[in-house]
N, C-alpha and C positions, 0 to 999 in steps of 0.2 A: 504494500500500500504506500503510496505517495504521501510526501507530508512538504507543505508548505510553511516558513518561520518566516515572521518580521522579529528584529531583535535590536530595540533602540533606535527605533526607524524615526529619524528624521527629515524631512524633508518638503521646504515650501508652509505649506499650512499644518502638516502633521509632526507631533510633537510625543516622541518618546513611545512610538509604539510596538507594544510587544503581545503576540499572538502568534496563534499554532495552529493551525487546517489540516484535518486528515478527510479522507475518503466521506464524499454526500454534498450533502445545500447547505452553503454558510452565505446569509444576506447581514449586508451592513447597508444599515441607513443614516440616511443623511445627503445632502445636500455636494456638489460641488466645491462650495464654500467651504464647505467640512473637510474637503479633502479627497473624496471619494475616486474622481476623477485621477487624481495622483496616484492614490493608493493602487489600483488597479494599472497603469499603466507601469510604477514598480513592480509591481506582483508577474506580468507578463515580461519582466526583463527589457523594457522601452527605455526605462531610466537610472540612471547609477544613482543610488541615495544618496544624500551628502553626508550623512550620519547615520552609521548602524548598518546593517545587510537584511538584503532577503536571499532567503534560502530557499530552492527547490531539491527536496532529498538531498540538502547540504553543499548544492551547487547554487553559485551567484546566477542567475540567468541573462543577467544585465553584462555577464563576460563569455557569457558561453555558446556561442550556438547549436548545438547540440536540445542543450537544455531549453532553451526558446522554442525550438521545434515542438516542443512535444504540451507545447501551450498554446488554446484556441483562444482570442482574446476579442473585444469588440471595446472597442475608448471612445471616448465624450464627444470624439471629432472622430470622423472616415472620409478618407480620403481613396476613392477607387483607384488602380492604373490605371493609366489612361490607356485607350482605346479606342476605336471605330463606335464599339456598343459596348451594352454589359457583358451580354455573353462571351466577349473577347476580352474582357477587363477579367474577368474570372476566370480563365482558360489559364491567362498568364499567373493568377495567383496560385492555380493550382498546380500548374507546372514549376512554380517557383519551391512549393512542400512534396514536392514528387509523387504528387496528386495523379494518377491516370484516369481518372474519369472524367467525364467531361462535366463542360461547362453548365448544358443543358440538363443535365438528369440533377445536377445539383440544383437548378432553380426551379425543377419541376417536383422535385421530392417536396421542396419547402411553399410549393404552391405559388412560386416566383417567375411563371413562365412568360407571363406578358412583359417583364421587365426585360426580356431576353436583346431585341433588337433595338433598343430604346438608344438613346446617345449618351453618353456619362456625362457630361457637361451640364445639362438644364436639371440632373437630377437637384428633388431637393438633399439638406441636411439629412432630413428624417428617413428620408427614401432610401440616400449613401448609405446610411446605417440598418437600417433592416438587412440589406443586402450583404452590409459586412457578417450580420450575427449569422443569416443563410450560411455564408461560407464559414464561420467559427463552429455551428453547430454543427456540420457537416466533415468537420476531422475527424479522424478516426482513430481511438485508444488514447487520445489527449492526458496526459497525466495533469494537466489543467485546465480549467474553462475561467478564464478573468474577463469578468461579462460587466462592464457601465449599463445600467436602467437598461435590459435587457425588455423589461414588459413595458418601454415609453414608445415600441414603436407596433405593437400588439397590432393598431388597427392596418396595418402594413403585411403583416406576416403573423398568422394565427398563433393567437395563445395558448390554443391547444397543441398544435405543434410543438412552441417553445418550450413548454411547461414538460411535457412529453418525452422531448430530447434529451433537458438536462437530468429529469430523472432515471431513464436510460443511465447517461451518461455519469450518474452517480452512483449508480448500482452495479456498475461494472469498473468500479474502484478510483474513475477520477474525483477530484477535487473541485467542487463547482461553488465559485466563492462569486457573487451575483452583487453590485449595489442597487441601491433604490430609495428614493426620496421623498415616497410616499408609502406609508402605513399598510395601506392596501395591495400595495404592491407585493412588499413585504410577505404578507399574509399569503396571498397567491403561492411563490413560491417556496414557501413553507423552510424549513430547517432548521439551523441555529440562529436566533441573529444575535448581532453586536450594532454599536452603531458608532459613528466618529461626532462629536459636537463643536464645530472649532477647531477643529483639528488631534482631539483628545478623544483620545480610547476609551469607549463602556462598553467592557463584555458583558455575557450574555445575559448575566443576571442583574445587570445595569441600566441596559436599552430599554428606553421608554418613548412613546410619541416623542418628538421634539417641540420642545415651548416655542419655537417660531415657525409652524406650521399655520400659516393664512389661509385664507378662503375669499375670495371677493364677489358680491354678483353681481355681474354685471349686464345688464340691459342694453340691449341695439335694434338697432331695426335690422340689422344684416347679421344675425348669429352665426351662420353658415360658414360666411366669408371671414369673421374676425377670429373663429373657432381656429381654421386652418392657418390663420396668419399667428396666434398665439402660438399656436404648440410648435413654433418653430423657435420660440424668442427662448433663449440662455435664461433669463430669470425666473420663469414660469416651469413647473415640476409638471402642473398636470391643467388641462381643460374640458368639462364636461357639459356635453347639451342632450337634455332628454325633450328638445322639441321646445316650441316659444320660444319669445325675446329673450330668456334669461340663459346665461352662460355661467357656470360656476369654476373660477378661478385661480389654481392652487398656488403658491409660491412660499420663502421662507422668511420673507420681509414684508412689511406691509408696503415704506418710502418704494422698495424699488419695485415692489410688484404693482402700485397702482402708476409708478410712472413708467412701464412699462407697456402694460394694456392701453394707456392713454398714447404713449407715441405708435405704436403698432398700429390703433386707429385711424392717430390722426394719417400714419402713411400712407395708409389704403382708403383715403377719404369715408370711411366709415363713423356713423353718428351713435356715441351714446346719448343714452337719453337717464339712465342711474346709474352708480355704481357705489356699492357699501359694504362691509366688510363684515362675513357672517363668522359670528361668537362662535368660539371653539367650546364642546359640554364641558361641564364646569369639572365631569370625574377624568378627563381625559387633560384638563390644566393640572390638578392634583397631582393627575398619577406622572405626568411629565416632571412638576415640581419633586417630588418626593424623590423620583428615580436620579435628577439630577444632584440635588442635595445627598442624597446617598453617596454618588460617585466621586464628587467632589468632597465630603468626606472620609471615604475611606483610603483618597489617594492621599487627602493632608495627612493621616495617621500613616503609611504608609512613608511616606517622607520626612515623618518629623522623626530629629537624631535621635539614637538613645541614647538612656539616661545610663 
């Protein structure tokens, strides 16, 4: 079985962290901000720590190729080869892992076939990245899957699929270590979690909701059109429309998440008409406060000299 170690991992936003993945679903929540985005692109050997190591079975992966190889990864940005299409943008990635199968049966397994002859150029963000996890779910005996907000692009590439894959792919002894910045998310993919706050480590019997989970609703006359333009913006975690003017909101800040919705609007000439910012339940501030007070607790006991 494969074991994954951070060990004083510092780096950018993250601050001193130390954790162990073995074989199944380990989700960390939180935000970008939090770190998330780093943490995973170290974990996949992208980035040499500044402080501290990560270990894959006691290999740096960040120096090895070998050890990179045998990690399926998807990060906050995707970037495809460039190409004529997709289906040749993927031909060369897979010829690059010594991939023999083709391009085609990989994006028809994951129900990605219309994407096949498309131009890579006009894709969006969101699309890049579906496309990326297709090709990460689709390795084979991966001793890792280091997956960013794997369920943020669900309405792209079915969540039963994804949900499907990684648990396959945990049950046949890789390590599928997932973030995600919504609760719900979370939940979905089930397993251990942990979460980052700021850059600081709460394992598993730590993580709780995050006290800066937001919610805005917001009212337009065009929900359709401002839905699609959200869920592409960096500050926004998540947007939900079950129909009517109202769109529900999610972000980790209020400042930036209502001046976000509002520039997005105004770029696409679309009209709000309200927007207000719905109360988080009052047991779900609680239990956020408590689990944070805990943390931050028992790191100061933890730190303080002895006597």
């Amino acid at each position: 079985m494969s074991e994954l170690r951070f060990e004083a991992l510092n780096h950018v936003e993250l601050v001193n962290v130390d954790a162990t993945f073995s074989a199944g679903m380990h989700v960390v929540l939180g935000s970008e901000r939090d770190g998330t985005g780093t943490l995973i692109a170290l974990a996949a050997g992208m980035l040499d720590p500044a402080r501290g190591r990560v270990l894959l079975d006691g290999i740096a992966p960040c120096s090895d190729a070998r050890s990179r190889g045998r990690i399926a990864s998807l990060f906050a940005t995707e970037t495809l080869l460039p190409a004529p299409d997709v289906a040749r943008s993927l031909a060369l990635s897979l010829r690059a892992r010594g991939d023999a199968r083709s391009a085609l049966s990989i994006l028809d397994n994951a129900g990605l076939t219309r994407f096949a002859k498309q131009r890579v150029s006009p894709l969006t963000a969101r699309e890049a990245r579906a496309i990326a996890l297709c090709v990460a779910l689709s390795q084979t005996e991966p001793a890792l899957l280091a997956l960013h907000e794997p369920l943020s692009v669900t309405d792209i590439l079915q969540e039963e699929f994804v949900l499907r894959t990684l648990s396959e792919r945990g049950a046949a002894g890789a390590i599928v270590l997932c973030t995600a910045s919504r609760l719900q998310d979370a939940t979905r993919l089930g397993g251990n979690t942990s979460a980052l706050e700021r850059g600081s480590w709460l394992g598993p019997g730590q993580a709780r909701p995050p006290l800066s989970n937001i919610t805005l609703r917001v009212h337009t006359t065009e929900p359709r059109r401002l839905a699609a333009r959200l869920s592409e913006a960096p500050d926004i975690s998540g947007v939900e429309w079950a129909g009517g003017q109202e769109l529900l909101v999610h972000g980790r800040e209020l400042d930036s998440l209502a001046h976000s919705v509002v520039a997005n609007a105004r770029a696409e000439a679309i009209r709000i008409t309200a927007l207000k910012q719905d109360a988080p339940p009052l047991e779900a501030l609680a239990a956020a406060r408590a689990g944070l007070a805990q943390a931050y607790y028992e790191r100061a006991r933890g730190e303080r000299p002895q006597q």
